[in-house]
N, C-alpha and C positions, 0 to 999 in steps of 0.2 A: 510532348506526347507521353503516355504513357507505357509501360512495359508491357500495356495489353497489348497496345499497340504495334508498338517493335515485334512482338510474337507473333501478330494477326499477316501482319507484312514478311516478314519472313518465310512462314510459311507460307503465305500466297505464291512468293516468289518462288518457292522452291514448288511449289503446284505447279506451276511454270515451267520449272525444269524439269520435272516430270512430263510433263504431259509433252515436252521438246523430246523428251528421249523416247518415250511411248509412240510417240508419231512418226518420228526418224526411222525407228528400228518399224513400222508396219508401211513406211510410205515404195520401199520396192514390192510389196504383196498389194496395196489401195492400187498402184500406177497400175496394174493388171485389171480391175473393175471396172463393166462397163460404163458404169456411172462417171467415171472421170472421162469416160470418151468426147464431150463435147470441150473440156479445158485443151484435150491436145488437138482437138481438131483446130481451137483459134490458133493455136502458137503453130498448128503446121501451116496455117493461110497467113498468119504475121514472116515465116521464114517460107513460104512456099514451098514446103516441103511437100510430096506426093503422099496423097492419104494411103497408098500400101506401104509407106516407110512410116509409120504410125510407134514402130514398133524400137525405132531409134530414138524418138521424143521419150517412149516411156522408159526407155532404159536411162536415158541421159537424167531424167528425174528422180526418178528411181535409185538409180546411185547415190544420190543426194541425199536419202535419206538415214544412212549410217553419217556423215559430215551434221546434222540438223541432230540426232541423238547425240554424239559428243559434245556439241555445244553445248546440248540438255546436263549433259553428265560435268564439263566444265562452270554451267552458270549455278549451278547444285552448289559445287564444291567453293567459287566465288562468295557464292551467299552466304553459303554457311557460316565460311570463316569471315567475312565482313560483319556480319551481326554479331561473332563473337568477339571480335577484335573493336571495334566503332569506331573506327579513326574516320577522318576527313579523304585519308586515303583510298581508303577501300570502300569510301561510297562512288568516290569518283572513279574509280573502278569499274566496279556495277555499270553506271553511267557512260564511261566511256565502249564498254561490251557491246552495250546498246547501241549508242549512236554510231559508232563504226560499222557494224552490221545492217541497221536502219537504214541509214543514211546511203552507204552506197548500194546495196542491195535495192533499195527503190527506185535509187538515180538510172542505176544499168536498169532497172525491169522496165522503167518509165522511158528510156532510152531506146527501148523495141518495144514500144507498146503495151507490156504486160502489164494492164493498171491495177487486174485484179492482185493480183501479186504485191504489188507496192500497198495498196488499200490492206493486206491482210497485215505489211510488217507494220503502218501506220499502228492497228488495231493491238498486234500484240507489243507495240513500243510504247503504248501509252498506259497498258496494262502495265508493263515493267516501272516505268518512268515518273508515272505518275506516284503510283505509293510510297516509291522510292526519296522522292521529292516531300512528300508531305512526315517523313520520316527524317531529314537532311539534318534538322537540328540537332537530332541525337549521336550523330556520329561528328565525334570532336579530337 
């Protein structure tokens, strides 16, 4: 690969971790918008939870998104310094961030039903994983 390359990925990934900490830090202000009302209405009929405790699922989510910004702010500071370093170490690094948060994160969502949920880490692991992969040779 090229160093255009190494740059184009790098930054991408760090798009990524952006847009993980931008999301994190807006998702207890989105849990409040009507528009998300029909995602807690399935997780309140997957736990049978009463639709006037509506207001437990979005706090329980909602919390979640300062935890979902650090990770942003963590995979930032992973990246960075992996691209600057290239070792074989610090790709499988990257790599294992991913798979350990993937991996179980879908198993439990897919475990109560939340497929949407699993489908979205699918979508953003393979954004990660994928470029990360077609980079692998240069980190030695």
């Amino acid at each position: 690969m090229t160093l255009i390359t190494m740059h184009a990925v790098k930054r991408w990934l760090q798009c990524l971790a952006i847009g993980h900490i931008i999301l994190g830090l807006l998702l207890p202000v989105v849990v409040q918008l009507d528009i998300t009302l029909p995602y807690f209405m399935t997780i309140a009929q997957l736990f049978a939870v009463p639709d006037d405790n509506l207001n437990v699922i979005r706090f329980l989510v909602g919390i979640f998104g300062p935890t979902v910004a650090s990770w942003g702010v963590l995979f930032w500071a992973v990246v960075t310094h992996a691209f600057s370093s290239k070792t074989t170490q610090s790709w499988w690094l990257m790599i294992a961030a991913c798979v350990v948060w993937a991996l179980y994160d879908s198993v439990y969502s897919c475990f109560y039903g939340l497929w949407l949920n699993a489908l979205l880490n699918g979508l953003v692991f393979l954004a990660i994983v994928l470029p990360l992969w077609w980079v692998r040779a240069e980190f030695k």
